[in-house]
N, C-alpha and C positions, 0 to 999 in steps of 0.2 A: 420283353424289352420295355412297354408303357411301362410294365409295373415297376421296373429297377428307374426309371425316371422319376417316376412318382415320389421311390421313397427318398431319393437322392433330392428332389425339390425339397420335400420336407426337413431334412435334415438342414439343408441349406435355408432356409426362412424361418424354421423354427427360433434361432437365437434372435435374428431383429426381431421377431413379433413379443417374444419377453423383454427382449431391452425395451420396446418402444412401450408397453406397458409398466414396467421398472420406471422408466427415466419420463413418465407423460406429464411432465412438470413442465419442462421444457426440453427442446431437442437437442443432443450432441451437437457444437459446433465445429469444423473443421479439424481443431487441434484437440479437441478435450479427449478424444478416444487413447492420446500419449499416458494421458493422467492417470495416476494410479487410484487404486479402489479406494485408499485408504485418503485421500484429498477429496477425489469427487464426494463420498459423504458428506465431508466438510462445507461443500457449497453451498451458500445461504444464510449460511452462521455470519456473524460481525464479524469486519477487520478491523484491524489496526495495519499500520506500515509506518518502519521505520528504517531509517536511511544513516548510513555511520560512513560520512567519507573519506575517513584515512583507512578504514580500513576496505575501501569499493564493496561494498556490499549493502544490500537492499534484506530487511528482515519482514517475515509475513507471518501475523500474527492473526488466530481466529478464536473469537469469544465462545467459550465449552466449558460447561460446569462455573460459568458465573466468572472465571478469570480470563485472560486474553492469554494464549499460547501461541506457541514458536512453534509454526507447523515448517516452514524451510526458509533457509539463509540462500540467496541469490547473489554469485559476483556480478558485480557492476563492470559491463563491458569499459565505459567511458566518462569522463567527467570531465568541466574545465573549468582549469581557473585557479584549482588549490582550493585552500583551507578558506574560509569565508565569505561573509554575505557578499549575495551579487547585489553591487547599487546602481547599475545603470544599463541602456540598453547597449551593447557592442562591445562590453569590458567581457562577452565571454566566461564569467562565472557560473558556477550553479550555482541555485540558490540556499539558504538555509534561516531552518524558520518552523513555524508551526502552521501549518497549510490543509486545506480540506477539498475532496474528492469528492464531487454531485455527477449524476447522469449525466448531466450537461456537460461535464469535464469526457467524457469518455469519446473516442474516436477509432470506432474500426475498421476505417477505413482511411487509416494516416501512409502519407508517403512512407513512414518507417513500419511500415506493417501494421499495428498495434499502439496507440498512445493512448496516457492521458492526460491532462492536465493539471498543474499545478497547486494551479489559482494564482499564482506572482502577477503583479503586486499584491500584497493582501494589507491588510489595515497599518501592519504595524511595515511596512516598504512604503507604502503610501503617503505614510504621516512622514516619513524619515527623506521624500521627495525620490524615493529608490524608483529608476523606470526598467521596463521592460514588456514583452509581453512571450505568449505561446513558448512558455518554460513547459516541458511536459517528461515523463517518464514514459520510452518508448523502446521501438526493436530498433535492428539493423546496427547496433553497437556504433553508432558515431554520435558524436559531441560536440554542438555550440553555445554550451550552455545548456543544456540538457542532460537529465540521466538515462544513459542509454545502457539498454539490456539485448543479450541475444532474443531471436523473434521466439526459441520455442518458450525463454524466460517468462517475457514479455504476454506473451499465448495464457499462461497461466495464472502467472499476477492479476492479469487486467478480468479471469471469469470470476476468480474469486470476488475481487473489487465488483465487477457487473452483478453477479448474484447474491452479494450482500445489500445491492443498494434494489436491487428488483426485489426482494424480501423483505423489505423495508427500510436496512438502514438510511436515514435522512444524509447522511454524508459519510464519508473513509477518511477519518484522520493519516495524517502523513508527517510525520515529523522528522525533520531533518538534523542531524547534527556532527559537527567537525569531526567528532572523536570519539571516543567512549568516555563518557564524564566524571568519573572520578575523580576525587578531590586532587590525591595525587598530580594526575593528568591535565588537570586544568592551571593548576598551581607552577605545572612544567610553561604554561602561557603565561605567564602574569605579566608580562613585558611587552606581547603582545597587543598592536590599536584595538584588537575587536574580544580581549579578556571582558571588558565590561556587557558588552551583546552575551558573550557566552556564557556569563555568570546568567545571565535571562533567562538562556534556554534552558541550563543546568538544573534548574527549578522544575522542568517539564520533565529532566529526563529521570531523576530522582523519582518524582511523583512516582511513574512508569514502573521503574524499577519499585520500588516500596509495596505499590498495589495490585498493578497488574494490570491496570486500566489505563486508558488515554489520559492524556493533561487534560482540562479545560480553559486553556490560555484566553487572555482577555488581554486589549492593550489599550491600556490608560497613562496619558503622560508622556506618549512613545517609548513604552517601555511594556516587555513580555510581562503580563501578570499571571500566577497561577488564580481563577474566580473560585470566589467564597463557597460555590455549589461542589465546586471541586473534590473540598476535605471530605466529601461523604463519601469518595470514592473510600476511604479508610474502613470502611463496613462492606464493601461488596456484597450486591444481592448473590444468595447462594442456591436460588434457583437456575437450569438451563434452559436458555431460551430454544424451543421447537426449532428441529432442522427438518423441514421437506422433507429432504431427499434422504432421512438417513432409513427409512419404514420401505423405500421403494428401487 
């Protein structure tokens, strides 16, 4: 009878004691055991995030082989406001914009399960006298101005975001925009108060689309610049930056 206990222990400890050596980077958090094999590699590598509001969807992009890729497209639980920039605080919009994601933005322990922050106002809301504050990307799928996602979405956005920036990335680009920007599609706006903004953004998303990289927006003039450092994205380095986790 010890002995069928014995092995029945064993059997049963055996796999944590190789996860916990597989995974001694850092430890499973609550949700990550959902994730499939094929994402958790992914962890630690850059993101990108981009955000396309008419069509409610949040895109997660992770730099591999030198390009930014489209590891999954997330519905967007909630949004308010409609199509354009949020200018003020209680007008209830979300915002849209070229915006960046620090440790400091991260919150896991938000009333809505999981958040992070935006950064709104950012230089180019600031200059334009835009207010607001605690804009974030979170669970629990409600909306005051906020992009709200289901928590197990949310669960997964936010490890990626967390262990690209604990691996080094200095920030998580987030870029937001109305629509999908083709010319076509913007040209259906042209009558539009906020065609001249989105001509701005259109610059950033072009970029994206062309190279595969983030914009590097600058705002000079109160106005979206793509920076001069920018164009070199046109050459992408074609080495892959080390992933931790993909050897363990």
């Amino acid at each position: 009878m010890s002995k069928s206990l014995f092995m029945l222990s064993v059997l049963l400890l055996s796999p944590v004691s190789f996860y916990s050596n597989a995974q001694s980077v850092q430890p499973l958090t609550e949700q990550q055991s959902t994730m499939q094999p094929e994402k958790q590699r992914l962890l630690g590598l850059p993101v990108y995030v981009r955000i396309i509001k008419e069509d409610k969807v949040l895109e997660l992009f992770v730099k591999n082989q030198g390009a930014y890729q489209l590891v999954q497209t997330y519905p967007i639980c909630n949004y308010s406001g409609g199509l354009g920039p949020k200018r003020y605080q209680g007008d209830f919009k979300s915002p849209e914009g070229f915006y960046q994601v620090t440790m400091q933005s991260l919150n896991p322990n938000s009333k809505f399960y999981r958040s992070f922050n935006l950064g709104y106002p950012n230089q180019y809301d600031q200059e334009h006298g835009f207010t607001g504050k605690h804009l974030m990307v979170h669970g629990d799928c409600v909306s005051t101005g906020c992009y709200a996602m289901n928590n197990q979405q949310i669960s997964e956005i936010y490890q990626f975001i967390e262990y690209a920036l604990i691996n080094g990335q200095p920030q998580v680009e987030v870029n937001i925009f109305p629509f999908r920007m083709t010319n076509d599609k913007l040209n259906s706006y042209s009558h539009s108060v906020h065609y001249e903004f989105w001509q701005q953004l259109k610059v950033g998303y072009d970029f994206f689309e062309k190279t595969h990289q983030p914009p590097n927006m600058i705002v000079s003039n109160g106005r979206y610049n793509l920076a001069p450092q920018g164009l070199l994205a046109n050459n992408p380095p074609k080495t892959n930056p080390a992933n931790p986790f993909a050897a363990r």
